[in-house]
C-alpha positions in Angstrom: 0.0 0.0 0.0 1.6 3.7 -1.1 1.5 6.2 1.8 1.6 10.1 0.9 3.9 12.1 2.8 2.3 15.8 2.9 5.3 18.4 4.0 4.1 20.5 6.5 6.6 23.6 6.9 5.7 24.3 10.4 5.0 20.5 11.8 7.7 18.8 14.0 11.1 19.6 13.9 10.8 22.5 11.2 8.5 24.3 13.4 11.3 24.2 15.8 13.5 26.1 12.9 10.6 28.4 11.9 12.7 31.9 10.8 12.8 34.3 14.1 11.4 36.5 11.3 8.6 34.9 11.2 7.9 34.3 14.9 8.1 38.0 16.2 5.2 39.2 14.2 2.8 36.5 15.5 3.9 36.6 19.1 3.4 41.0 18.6 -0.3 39.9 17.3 -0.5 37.6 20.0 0.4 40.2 22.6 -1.8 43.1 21.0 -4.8 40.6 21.2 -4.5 40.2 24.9 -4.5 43.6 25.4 -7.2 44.3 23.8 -9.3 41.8 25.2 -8.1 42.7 29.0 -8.5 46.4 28.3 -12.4 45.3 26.9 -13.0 43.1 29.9 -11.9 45.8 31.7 -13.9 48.3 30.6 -17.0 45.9 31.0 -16.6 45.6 34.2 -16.2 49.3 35.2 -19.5 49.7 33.6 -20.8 47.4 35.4 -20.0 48.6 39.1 -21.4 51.7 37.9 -25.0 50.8 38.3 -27.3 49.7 41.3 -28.3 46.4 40.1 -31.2 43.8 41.3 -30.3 42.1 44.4 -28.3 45.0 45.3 -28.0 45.0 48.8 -27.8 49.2 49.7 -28.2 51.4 52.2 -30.1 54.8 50.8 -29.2 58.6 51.6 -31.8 61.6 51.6 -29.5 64.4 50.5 -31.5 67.2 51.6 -30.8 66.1 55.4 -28.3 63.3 55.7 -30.5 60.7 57.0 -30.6 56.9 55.7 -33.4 55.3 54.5 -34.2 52.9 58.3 -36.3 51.1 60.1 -36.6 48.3 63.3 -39.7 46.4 64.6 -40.8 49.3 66.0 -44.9 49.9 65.3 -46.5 53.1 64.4 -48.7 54.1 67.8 -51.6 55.8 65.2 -52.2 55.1 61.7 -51.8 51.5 60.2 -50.2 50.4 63.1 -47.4 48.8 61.0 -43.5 48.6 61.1 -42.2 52.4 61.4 -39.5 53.7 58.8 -37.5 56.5 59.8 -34.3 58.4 58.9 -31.5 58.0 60.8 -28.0 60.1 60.7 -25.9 56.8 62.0 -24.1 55.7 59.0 -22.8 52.6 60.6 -26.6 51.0 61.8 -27.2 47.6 60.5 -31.0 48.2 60.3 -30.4 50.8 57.5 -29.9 47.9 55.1 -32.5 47.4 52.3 -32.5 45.0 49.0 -33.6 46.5 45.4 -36.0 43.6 43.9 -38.1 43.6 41.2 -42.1 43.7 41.4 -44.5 41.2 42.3 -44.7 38.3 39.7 -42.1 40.2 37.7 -38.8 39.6 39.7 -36.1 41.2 38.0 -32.7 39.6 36.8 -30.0 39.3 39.4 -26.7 41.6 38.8 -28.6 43.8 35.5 -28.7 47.6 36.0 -32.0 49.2 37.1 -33.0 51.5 34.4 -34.4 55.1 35.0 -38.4 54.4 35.5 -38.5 50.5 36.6 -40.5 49.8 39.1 -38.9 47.8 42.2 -39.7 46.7 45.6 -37.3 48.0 48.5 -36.7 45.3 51.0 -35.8 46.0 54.8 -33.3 43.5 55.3 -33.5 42.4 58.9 -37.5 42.0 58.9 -37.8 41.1 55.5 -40.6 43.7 54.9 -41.4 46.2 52.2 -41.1 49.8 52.0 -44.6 50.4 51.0 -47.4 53.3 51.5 -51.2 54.3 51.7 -53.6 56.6 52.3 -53.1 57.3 56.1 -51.5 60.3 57.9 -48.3 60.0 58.6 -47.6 61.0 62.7 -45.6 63.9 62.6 -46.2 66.3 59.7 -49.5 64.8 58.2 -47.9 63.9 55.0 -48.6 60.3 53.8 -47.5 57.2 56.2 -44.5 55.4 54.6 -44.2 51.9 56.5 -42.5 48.6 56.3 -45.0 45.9 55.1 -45.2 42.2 54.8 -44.0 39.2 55.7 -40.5 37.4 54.2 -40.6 39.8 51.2 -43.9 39.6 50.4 -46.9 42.2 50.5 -48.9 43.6 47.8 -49.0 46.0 45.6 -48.8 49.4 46.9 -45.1 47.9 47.5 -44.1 48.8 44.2 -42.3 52.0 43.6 -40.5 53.6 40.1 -36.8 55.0 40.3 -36.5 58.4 39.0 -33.6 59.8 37.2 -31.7 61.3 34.0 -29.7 58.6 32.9 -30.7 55.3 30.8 -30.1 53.4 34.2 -29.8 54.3 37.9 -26.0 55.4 38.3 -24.9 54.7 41.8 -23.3 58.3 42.5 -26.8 60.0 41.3 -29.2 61.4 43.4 -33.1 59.9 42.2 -36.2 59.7 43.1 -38.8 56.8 44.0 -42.5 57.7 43.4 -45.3 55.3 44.8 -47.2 53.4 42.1 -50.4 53.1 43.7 -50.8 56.7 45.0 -48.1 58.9 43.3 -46.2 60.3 45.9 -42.3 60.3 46.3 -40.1 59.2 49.1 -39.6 62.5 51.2 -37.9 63.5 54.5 -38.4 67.0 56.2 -37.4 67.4 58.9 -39.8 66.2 61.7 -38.0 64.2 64.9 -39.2 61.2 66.8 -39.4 61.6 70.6 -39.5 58.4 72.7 -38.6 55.2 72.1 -36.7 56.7 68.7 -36.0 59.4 69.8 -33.9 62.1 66.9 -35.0 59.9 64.1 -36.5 62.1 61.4 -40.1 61.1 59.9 -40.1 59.5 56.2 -43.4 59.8 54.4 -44.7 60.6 51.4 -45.1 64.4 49.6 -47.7 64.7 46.5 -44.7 66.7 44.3 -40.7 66.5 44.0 -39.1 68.8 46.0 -35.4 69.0 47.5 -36.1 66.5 50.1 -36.7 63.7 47.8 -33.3 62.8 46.4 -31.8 59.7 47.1 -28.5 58.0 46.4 -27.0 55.1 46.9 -24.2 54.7 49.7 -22.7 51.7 51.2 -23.8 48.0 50.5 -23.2 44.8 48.6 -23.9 45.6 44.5 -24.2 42.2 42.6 -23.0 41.9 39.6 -24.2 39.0 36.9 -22.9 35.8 37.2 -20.1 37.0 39.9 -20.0 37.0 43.6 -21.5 40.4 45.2 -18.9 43.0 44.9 -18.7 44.1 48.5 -18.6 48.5 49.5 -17.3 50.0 51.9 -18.2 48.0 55.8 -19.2 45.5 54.2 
């Protein structure tokens, strides 16, 4: 039986006497294609940690007068009688901890930006209830009662609020807004103090128009990102 040889100039030994001139300009492409792909991967990723993203585990700053988004099993004395949320100036309070989720029946996809106009649920981390409002007086300046509501992450619908802001998706160092689905109002603080048992804690509720003392931003927390392990800011 004939066999064919087929010479192959850069199989076996002759690959190991390939001209140097030869060589260089591959192992320069070579090089030049790393680059490129760390400096895209790179790139990707700055983008990414850019954004608040669903699951996003945040604390949440009211500009206008320093206070963080809080609350504590503490119920409201008049009104609905549920869980109390305040504002608090203590940066470092472990109750001031709240997860970004997606609606009811529409859960949102783990680690993906939050675009301008969504509508999320804000989760209290240690009692697993909603930030949510309704049409009762809140206890201080007779604005609308914003409370925590529900039971392991789960209430109804006048849970559900939209993010406000300029940009295709909610930037983590801009100020936005959240207005209510169910009854149009937007996450305010103004001013009013708690006496007893929470004593200095301002009153959150909810005002009929923006104003300055509806801006929020993001602070410290745990921001996932897709398909990695939460990318953990600042005490956390």
């Amino acid at each position: 039986m004939d066999v064919f040889a087929v010479h192959v100039p850069w199989a076996g030994i002759e690959k190991r006497n390939a001209p140097m001139e030869l060589i260089h300009p591959v192992r320069v492409f070579v090089r030049l294609l790393l680059l490129l792909l760390l400096w895209s991967w790179c790139d990707g990723r700055e983008a990414e940690l850019s954004y608040v993203t669903c699951g996003s585990l945040v604390k949440l700053l009211n500009t206008g007068h320093n206070v963080r988004l809080h609350s504590h099993d503490v119920k409201y004395g008049s009104g609905s009688g549920q869980q109390s949320v305040t504002g608090v100036e203590n940066a470092d309070d472990a109750n001031s901890y709240w997860q970004i989720r997606g609606k009811p029946n529409h859960p949102c996809r783990r680690g993906v930006a939050i675009k301008c106009g969504q509508a999320i649920r804000i989760t209290h981390m240690k009692t697993g209830r909603n930030l949510h409002t309704h049409h009762f007086s809140s206890p201080l300046s007779n604005n609308q009662e914003v409370s925590a509501f529900g039971e392991n992450g789960e209430g109804d619908d006048l849970d559900v609020w939209t993010v406000q802001c300029d940009s295709v998706h909610w930037e983590r160092d801009e100020a936005v807004r959240f207005k209510h689905v169910g009854t149009d109002v937007f996450l305010s603080v103004t001013g009013e103090q708690y006496g007893h048992p929470i004593r200095g804690q301002r009153e959150v509720h909810g005002m009929s128009s923006p104003s300055q003392y509806n801006w929020w931003r993001a602070m410290e927390g745990v921001f996932i990102q897709p398909s990695q392990e939460p990318l953990r800011h600042d005490e956390l």
